[in-house]
TIVO-262304 format. One record per residue (C-alpha): x, y negated, z negated; residue number from 1; chain. Coordinates in Angstrom, 1 decimal, padded with zeros to 4 digits. Example, Ala and Ser with C-alpha at 12.3 -4.5 7.8 and 13.67 -1.06 7.14 Angstrom:
# TIVO-262304
<rec c1="012.3" c2="004.5" c3="-007.8" seq="1" mol="A"/>
<rec c1="013.7" c2="001.1" c3="-007.1" seq="2" mol="A"/>
# end
This chain:
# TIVO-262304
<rec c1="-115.0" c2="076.9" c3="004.0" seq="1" mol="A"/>
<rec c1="-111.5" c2="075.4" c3="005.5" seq="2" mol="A"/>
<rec c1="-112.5" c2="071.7" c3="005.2" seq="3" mol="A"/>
<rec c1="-115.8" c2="071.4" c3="006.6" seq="4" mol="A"/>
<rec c1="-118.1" c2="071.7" c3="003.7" seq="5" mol="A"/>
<rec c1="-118.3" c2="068.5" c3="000.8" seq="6" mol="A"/>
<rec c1="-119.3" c2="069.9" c3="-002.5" seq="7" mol="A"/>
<rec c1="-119.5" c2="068.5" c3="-005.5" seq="8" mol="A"/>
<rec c1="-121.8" c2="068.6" c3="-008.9" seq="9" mol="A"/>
<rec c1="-124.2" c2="066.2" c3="-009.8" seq="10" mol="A"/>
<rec c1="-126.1" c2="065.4" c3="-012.5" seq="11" mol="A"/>
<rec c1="-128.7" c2="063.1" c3="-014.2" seq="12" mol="A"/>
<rec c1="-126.7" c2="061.8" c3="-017.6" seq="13" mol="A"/>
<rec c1="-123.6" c2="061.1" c3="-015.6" seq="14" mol="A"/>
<rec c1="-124.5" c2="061.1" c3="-012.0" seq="15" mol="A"/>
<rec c1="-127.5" c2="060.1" c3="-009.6" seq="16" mol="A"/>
<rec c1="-129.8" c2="063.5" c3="-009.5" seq="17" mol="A"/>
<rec c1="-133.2" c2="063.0" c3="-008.3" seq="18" mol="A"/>
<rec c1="-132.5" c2="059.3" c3="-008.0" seq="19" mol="A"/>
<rec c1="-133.9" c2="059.0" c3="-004.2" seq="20" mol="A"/>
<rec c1="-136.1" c2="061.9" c3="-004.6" seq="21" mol="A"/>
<rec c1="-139.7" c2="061.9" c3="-003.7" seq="22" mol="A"/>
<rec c1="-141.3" c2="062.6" c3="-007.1" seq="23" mol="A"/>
<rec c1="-143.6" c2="065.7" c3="-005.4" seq="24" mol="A"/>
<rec c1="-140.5" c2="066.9" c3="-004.2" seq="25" mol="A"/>
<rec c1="-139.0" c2="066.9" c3="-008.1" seq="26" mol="A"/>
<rec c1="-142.4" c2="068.2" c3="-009.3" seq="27" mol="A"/>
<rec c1="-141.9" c2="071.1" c3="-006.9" seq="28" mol="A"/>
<rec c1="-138.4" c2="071.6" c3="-008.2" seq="29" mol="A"/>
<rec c1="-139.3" c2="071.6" c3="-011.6" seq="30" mol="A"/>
<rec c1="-142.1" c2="074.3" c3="-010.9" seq="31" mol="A"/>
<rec c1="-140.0" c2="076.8" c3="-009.1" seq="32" mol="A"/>
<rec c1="-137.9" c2="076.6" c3="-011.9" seq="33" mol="A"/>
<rec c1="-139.7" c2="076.0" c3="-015.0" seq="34" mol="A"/>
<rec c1="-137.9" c2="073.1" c3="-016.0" seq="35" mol="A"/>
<rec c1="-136.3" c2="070.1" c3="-015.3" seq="36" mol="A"/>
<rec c1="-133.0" c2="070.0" c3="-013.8" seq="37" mol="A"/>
<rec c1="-129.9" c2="068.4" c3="-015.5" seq="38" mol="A"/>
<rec c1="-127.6" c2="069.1" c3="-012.9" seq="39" mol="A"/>
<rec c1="-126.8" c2="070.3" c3="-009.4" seq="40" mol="A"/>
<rec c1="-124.2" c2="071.5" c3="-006.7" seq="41" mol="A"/>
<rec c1="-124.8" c2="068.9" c3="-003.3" seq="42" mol="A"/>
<rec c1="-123.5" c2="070.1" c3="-000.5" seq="43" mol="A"/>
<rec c1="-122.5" c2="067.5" c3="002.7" seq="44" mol="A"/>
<rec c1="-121.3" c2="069.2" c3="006.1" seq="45" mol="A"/>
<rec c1="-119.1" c2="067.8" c3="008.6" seq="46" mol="A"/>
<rec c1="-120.4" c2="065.9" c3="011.4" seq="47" mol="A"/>
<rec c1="-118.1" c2="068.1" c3="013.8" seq="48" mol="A"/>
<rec c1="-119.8" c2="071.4" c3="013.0" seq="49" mol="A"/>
<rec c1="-122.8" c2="073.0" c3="013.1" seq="50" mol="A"/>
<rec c1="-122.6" c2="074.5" c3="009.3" seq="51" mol="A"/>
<rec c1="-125.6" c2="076.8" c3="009.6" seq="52" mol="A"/>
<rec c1="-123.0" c2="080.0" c3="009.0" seq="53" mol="A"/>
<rec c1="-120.9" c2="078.0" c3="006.1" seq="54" mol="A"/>
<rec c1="-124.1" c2="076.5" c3="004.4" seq="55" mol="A"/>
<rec c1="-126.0" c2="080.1" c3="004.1" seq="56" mol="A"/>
<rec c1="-122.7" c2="081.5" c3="003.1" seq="57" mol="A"/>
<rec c1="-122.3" c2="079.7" c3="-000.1" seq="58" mol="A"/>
<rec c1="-125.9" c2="079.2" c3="-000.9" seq="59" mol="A"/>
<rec c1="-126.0" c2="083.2" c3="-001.0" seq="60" mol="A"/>
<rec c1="-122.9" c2="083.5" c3="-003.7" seq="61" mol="A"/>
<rec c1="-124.7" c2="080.1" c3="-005.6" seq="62" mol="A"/>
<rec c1="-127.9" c2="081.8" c3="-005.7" seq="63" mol="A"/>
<rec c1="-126.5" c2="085.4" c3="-006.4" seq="64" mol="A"/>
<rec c1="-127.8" c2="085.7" c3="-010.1" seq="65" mol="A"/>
<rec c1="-131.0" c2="083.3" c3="-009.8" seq="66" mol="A"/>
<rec c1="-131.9" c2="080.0" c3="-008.9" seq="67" mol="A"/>
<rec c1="-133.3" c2="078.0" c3="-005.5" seq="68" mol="A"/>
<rec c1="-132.0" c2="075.9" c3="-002.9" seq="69" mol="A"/>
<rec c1="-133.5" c2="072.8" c3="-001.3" seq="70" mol="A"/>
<rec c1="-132.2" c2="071.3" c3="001.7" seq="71" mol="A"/>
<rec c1="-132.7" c2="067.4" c3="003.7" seq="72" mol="A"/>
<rec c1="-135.3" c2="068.9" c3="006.0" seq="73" mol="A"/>
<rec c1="-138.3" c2="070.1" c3="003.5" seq="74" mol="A"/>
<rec c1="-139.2" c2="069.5" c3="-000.1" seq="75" mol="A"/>
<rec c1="-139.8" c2="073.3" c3="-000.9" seq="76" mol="A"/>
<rec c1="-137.4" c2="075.2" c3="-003.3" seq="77" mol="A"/>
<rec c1="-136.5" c2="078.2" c3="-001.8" seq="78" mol="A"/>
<rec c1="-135.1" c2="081.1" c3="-002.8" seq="79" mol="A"/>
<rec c1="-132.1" c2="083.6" c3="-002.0" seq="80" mol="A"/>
<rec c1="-134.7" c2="086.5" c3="-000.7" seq="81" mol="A"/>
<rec c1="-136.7" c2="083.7" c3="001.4" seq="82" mol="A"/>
<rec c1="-133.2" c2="082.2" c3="003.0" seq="83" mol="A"/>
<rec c1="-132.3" c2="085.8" c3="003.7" seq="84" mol="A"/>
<rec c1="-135.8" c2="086.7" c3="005.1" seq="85" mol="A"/>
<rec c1="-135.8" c2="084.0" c3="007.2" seq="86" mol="A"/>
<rec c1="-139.3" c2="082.7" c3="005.7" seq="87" mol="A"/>
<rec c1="-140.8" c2="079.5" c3="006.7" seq="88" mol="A"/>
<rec c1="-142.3" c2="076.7" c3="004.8" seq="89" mol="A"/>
<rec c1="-144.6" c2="074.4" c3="007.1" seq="90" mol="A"/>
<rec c1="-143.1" c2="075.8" c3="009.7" seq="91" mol="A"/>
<rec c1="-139.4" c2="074.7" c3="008.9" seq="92" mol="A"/>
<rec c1="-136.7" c2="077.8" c3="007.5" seq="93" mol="A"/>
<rec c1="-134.2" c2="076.7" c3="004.6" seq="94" mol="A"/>
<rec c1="-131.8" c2="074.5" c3="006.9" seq="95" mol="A"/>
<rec c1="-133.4" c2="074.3" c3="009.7" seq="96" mol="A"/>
<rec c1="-132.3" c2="071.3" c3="011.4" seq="97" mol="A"/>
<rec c1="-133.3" c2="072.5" c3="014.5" seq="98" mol="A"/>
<rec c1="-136.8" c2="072.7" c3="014.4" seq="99" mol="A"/>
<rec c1="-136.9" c2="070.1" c3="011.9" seq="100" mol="A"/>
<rec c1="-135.5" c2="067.2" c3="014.5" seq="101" mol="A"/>
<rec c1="-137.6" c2="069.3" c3="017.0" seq="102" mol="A"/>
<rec c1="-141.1" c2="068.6" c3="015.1" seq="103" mol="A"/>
<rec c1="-140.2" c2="064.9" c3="014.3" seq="104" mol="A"/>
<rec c1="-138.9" c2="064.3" c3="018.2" seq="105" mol="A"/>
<rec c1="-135.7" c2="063.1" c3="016.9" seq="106" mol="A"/>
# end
């Protein structure tokens, strides 16, 4: 992603996971999944680009073989066939900035 993606792993033994989490957003987690998370991949994106393109990118090979995706703009856990649909959630799509600074007039 030449530099303009952050990625690392966290987790909750060793790391900071869920630790400035709304607890419904957790709950949500957990129920997508069926369980509590131990661990995760975060993802940061350089100020300088847009990172719409990069982001999906990787979150499609991540999510390949199962798994969901949540991003800073909703709570909902979404999946690789709702990314790649396009659905919305509350009227926001999985990294949807955009509309997300739009509805909040920021």
């Amino acid at each position: 992603m030449e530099g303009n993606l952050y990625i690392e792993i966290d987790d909750e033994q060793t790391g900071y996971l869920f630790s400035d989490w709304d607890p419904d957003d957790v709950a949500a987690l957990e129920a997508a999944v069926g369980h509590r998370l131990t661990w995760a991949v975060q993802i940061d994106i350089s100020g300088r680009i847009d990172g719409t393109t990069e982001v999906h990118q990787l979150v499609e090979l991540l999510l390949e073989h199962g798994g969901v995706a949540t991003d800073d703009y909703s709570g909902h856990p979404w999946t690789l066939q709702e990314i790649k649909s396009g659905a919305l959630n509350d009227g926001l799509g999985f990294f949807d900035f955009r509309a997300y600074h739009e509805l909040n007039r920021e």
